[in-house]
C-alpha positions in Angstrom: -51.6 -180.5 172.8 -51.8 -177.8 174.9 -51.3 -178.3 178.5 -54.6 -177.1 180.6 -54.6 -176.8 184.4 -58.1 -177.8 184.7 -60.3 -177.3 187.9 -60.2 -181.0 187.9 -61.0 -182.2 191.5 -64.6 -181.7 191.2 -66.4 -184.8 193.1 -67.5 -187.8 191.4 -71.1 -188.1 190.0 -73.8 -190.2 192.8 -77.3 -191.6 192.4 -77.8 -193.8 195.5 -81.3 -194.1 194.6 -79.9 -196.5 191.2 -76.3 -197.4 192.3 -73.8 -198.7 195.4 -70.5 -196.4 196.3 -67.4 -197.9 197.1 -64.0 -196.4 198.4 -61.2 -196.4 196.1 -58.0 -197.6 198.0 -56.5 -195.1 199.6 -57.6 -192.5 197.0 -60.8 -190.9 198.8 -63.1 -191.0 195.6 -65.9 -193.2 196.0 -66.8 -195.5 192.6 -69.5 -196.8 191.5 -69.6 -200.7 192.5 -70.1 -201.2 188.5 -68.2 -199.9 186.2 -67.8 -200.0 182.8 -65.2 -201.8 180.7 -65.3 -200.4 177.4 -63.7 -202.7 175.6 -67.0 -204.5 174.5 -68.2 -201.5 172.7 -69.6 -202.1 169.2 -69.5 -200.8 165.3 -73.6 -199.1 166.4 -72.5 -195.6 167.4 -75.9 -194.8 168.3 -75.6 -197.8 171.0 -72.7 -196.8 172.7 -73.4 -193.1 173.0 -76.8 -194.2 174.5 -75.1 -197.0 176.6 -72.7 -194.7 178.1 -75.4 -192.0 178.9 -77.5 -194.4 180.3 -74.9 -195.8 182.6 -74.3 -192.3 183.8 -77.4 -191.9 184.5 -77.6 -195.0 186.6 -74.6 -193.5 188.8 -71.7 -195.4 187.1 -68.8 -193.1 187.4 -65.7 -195.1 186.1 -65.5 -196.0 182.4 -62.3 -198.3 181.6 -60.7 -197.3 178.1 -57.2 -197.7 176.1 -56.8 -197.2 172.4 -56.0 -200.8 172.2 -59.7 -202.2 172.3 -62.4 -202.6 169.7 -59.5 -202.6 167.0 -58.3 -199.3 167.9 -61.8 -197.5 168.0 -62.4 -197.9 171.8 -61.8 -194.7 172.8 -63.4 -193.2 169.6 -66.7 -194.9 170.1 -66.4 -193.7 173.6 -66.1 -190.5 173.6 -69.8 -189.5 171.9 -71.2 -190.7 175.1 -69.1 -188.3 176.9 -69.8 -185.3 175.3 -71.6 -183.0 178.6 -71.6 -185.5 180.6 -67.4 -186.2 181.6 -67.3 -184.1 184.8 -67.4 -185.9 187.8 -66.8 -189.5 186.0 -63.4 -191.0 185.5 -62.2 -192.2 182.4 -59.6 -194.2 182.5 -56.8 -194.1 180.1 -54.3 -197.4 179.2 -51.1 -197.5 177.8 -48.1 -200.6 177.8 -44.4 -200.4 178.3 -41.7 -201.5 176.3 -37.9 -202.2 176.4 -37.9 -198.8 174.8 -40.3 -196.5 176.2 -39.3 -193.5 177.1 -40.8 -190.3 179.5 -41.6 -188.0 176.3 -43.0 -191.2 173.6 -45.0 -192.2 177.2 -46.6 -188.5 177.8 -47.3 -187.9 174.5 -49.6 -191.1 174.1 -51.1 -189.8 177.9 -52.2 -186.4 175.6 -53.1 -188.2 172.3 -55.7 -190.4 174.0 -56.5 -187.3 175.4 -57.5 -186.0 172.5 -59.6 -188.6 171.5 -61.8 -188.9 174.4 -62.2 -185.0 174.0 -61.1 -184.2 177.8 -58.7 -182.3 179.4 -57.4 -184.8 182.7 -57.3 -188.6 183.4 -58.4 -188.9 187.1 -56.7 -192.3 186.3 -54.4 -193.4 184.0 -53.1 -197.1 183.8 -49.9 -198.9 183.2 -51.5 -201.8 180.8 -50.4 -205.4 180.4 -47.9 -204.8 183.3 -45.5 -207.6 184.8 -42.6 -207.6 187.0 -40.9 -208.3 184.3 -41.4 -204.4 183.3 -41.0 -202.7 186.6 -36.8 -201.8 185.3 -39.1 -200.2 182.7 -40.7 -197.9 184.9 -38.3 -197.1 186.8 -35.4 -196.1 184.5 -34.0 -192.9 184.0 -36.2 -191.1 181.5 -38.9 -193.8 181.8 -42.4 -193.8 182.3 -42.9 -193.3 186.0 -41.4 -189.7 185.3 -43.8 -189.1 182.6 -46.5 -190.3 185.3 -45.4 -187.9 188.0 -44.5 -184.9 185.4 -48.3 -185.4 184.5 -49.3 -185.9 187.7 -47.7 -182.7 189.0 -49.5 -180.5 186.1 -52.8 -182.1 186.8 -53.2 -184.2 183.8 -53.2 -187.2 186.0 -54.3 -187.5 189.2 -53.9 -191.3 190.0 -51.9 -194.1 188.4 -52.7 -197.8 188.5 -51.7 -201.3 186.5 -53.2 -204.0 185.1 -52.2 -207.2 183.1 -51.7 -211.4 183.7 -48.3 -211.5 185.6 -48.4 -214.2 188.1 -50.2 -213.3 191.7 -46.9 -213.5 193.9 -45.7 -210.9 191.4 -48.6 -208.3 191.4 -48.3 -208.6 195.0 -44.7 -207.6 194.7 -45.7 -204.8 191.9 -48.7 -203.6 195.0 -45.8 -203.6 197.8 -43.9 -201.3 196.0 -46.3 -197.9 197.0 -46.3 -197.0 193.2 -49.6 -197.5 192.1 -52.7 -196.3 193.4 -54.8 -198.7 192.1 -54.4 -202.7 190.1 -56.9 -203.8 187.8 -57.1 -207.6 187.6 -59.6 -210.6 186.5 -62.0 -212.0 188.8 -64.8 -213.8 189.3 -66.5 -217.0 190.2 -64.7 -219.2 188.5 -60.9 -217.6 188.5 -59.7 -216.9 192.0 -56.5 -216.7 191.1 -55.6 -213.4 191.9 -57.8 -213.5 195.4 -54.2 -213.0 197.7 -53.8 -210.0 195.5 -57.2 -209.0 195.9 -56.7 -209.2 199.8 -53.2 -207.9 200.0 -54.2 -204.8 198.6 -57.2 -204.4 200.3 -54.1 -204.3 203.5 -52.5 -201.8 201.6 -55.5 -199.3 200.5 -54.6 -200.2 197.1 -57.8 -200.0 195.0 -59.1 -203.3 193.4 -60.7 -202.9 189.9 -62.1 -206.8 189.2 -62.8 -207.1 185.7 -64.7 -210.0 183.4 -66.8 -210.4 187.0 -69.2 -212.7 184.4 -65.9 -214.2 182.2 -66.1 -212.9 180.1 -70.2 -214.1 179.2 -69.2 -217.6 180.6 -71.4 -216.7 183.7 -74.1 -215.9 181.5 -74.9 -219.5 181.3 -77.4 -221.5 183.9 -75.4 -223.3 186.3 -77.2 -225.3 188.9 -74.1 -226.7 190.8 -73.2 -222.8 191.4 -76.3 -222.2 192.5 -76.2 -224.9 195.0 -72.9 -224.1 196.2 -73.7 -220.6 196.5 -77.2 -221.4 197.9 -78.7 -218.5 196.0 -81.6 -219.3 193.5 -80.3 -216.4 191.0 -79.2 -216.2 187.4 -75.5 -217.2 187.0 -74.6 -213.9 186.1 -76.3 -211.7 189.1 -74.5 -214.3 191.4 -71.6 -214.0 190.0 -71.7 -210.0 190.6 -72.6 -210.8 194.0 -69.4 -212.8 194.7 -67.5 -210.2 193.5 -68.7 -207.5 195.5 -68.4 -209.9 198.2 -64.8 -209.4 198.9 -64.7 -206.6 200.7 -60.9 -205.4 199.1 -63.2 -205.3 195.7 -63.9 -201.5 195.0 -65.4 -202.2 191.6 -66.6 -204.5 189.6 -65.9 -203.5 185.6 -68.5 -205.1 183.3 -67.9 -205.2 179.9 -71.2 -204.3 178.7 -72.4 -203.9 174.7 -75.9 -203.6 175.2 -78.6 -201.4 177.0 -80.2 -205.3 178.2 -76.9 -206.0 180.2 -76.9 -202.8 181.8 -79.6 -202.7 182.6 -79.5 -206.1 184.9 -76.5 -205.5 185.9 -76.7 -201.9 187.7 -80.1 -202.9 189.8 -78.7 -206.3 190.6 -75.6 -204.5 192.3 -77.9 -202.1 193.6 -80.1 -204.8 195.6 -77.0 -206.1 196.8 -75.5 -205.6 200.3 -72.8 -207.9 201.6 -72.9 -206.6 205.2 -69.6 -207.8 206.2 -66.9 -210.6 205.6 -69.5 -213.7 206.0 -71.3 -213.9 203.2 -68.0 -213.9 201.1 -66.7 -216.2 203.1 -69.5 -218.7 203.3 -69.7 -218.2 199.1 -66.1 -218.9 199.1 -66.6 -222.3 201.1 -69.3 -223.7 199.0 -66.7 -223.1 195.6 -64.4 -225.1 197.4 -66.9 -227.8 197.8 -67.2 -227.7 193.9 -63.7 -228.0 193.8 -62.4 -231.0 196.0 -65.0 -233.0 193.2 -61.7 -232.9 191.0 -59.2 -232.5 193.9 -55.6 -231.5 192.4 -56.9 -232.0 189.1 -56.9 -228.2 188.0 -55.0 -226.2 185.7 -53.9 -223.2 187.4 -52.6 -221.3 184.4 -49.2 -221.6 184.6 -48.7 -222.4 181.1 -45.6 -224.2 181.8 -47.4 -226.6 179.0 -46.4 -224.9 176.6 -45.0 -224.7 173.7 -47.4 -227.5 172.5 -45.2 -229.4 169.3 -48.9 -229.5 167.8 -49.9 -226.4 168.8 -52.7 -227.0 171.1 -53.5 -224.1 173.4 -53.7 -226.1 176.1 -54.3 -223.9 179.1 -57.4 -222.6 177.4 -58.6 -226.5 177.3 -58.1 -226.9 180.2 -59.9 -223.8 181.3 -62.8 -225.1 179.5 -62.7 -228.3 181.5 -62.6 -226.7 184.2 -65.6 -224.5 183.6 -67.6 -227.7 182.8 -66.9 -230.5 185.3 -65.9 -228.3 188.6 -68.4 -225.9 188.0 -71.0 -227.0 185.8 -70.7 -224.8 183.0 -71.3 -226.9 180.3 -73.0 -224.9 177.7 -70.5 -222.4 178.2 -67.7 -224.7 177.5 -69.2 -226.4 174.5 -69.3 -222.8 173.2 -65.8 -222.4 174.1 -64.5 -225.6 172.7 -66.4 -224.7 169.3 -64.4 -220.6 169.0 -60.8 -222.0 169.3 -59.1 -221.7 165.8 -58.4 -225.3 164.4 -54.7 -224.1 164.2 -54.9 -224.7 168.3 -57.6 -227.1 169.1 -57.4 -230.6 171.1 -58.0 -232.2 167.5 -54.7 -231.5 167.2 -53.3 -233.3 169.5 -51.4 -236.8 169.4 -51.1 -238.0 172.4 -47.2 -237.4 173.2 -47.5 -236.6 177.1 -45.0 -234.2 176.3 -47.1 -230.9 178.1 -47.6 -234.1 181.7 -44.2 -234.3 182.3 -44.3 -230.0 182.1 -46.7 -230.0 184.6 -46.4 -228.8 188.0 -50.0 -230.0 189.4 -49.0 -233.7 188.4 -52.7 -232.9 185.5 -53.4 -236.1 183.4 -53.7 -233.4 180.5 -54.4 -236.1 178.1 -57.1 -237.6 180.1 -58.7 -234.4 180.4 -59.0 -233.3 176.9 -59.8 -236.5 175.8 -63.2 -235.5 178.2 -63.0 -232.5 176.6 -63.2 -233.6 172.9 -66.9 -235.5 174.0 -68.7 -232.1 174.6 -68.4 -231.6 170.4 
């Protein structure tokens, strides 16, 4: 494509009277406290263009995208919604990074996706499902990061951030670098896992992008044990916003929303919130811990050092589910859960070896557990 210097700084959208502001890191652009993860975006055309106009609207000004999501039609379904409307908004483009990724493959997918969203500049463009194990990646000679800064330089870019499920202690290493403007990571109620992170770059002026803030619809579900922890009488879901935009290091919180209902709840429930300083998180953050000590040590943290199951069990995501249901009361949410895992990697499976106990770190009676687990039905 063409290369077009754009008069691209133009400042982003606001409608106070609908939306919150927040800064963005170090950046100086101010983003909407919701945001939209497009990833959720469905086959009704009509939807999403009216979805997307509606959140603008509203004052949403970032819109998450790769060409990854919705089977390689994210962007696609996108961009209708865009049409008039783009200027002041970021769209944010994705892309990953393999052994063999080179400077010219890496800019030439930063123009094709592009050309799909119909616009002439990313005011963000992310390094997607990112590790530290891809940094020598980056870096190398005739690698991405010179594709990023070439496009930077010529105004096709004017901010770079990451995203993906490397361990916290290693996006904090990614964050202490200075590369990045910006790290897009889960979190919400229930996963804290990346909260160091979170804090670390809130040190740094490194903006925080917290997607599946309802996890991914698992917050959608009542939970009165979260609302007595939390001391909020409040749908699941709006309290789960509110924890997020508790943390003050949060700039946004990226909803993956697929229908004008969601939206619709979600933009004035982050509207009527105002955390007024570090207590309220804190205080929220207290009462989870409460929930917590219920099943002391007794909670998988992820580190999937499980697996390979012999039987094939996906245990980290079992274990997730039990931890949804007894720390924190979720238990329609897990049922749901337990019933979507393929057969090929459910707790049926399992025979009782002990094999993934002696793996684990955090001492987990695994067994135990999905034995539990295997009562919900």
């Amino acid at each position: 494509m063409p290369i077009t210097r754009p008069a691209n700084h133009e400042p982003l959208i606001r409608n106070d009277d609908a939306m919150r502001y927040r800064p963005l890191g170090k950046t100086g652009l101010l983003v909407s406290a919701l945001s939209f993860g497009c990833m959720r975006l469905s086959e009704d055309q009509d939807l999403n263009t009216s979805l997307i106009a509606r959140a603008i609207e509203l004052g949403v000004n970032y819109f998450e995208t790769t060409r990854w999501y919705c089977q390689g039609q994210c962007q696609q379904r996108t961009a209708p919604g865009l049409v008039g409307r783009s200027a002041g908004v970021i769209v944010s483009g994705k892309a990953g990074i393999q052994v063999d990724t080179t400077a010219y493959g890496f800019r030439k997918e930063i123009e094709r996706q592009l050309d799909i969203l119909g616009l002439t500049h990313f005011k963000f463009f992310q390094v997607g499902w990112f590790g530290w194990d891809r940094v020598a990646h980056l870096l190398k000679s005739g690698g991405v990061l010179e594709a990023l800064r070439q496009a930077q330089a010529e105004g096709l870019i004017h901010y770079t951030g990451f995203t993906g499920h490397d361990t916290p202690e290693n996006f904090t290493r990614i964050i202490e670098t200075g590369l990045f403007d910006s790290i897009t990571v889960p979190y919400n109620l229930i996963n804290r896992v990346y909260e160091p992170t979170i804090r670390r770059a809130g040190e740094l002026g490194v903006g925080v992008v917290a997607m599946c803030p309802v996890a991914g619809g698992a917050l959608a579900c009542d939970s009165p044990a979260l609302q007595d922890a939390l001391g909020m009488d409040l749908p699941t879901a709006e309290m789960a916003l509110r924890f997020v935009l508790a943390n003050p290091a949060v700039s946004t919180a990226c909803s993956g929303m697929s229908t004008l209902a969601q939206l619709e709840q979600n933009a004035p429930t982050v509207k009527a919130f105002d955390p007024s300083g570090p207590a309220l998180f804190e205080s929220m953050c207290e009462g989870l811990e409460r929930l917590r000590e219920g099943l002391g040590q007794r909670l998988c943290t992820a580190c999937r050092y499980c697996l390979p199951c012999a039987q094939g069990v996906d245990i980290p995501r079992h274990l997730e589910l039990y931890r949804h249901w007894r720390a924190f009361g979720l238990t329609d949410a897990a049922r749901q859960g337990l019933r979507g895992i393929p057969s090929a990697n459910h707790l049926a499976r399992c025979n009782g070896c002990g094999e993934c106990e002696k793996k684990c770190p955090n001492a987990i009676p695994v067994r135990e557990q999905l034995k539990e687990l295997a009562t919900l039905g």
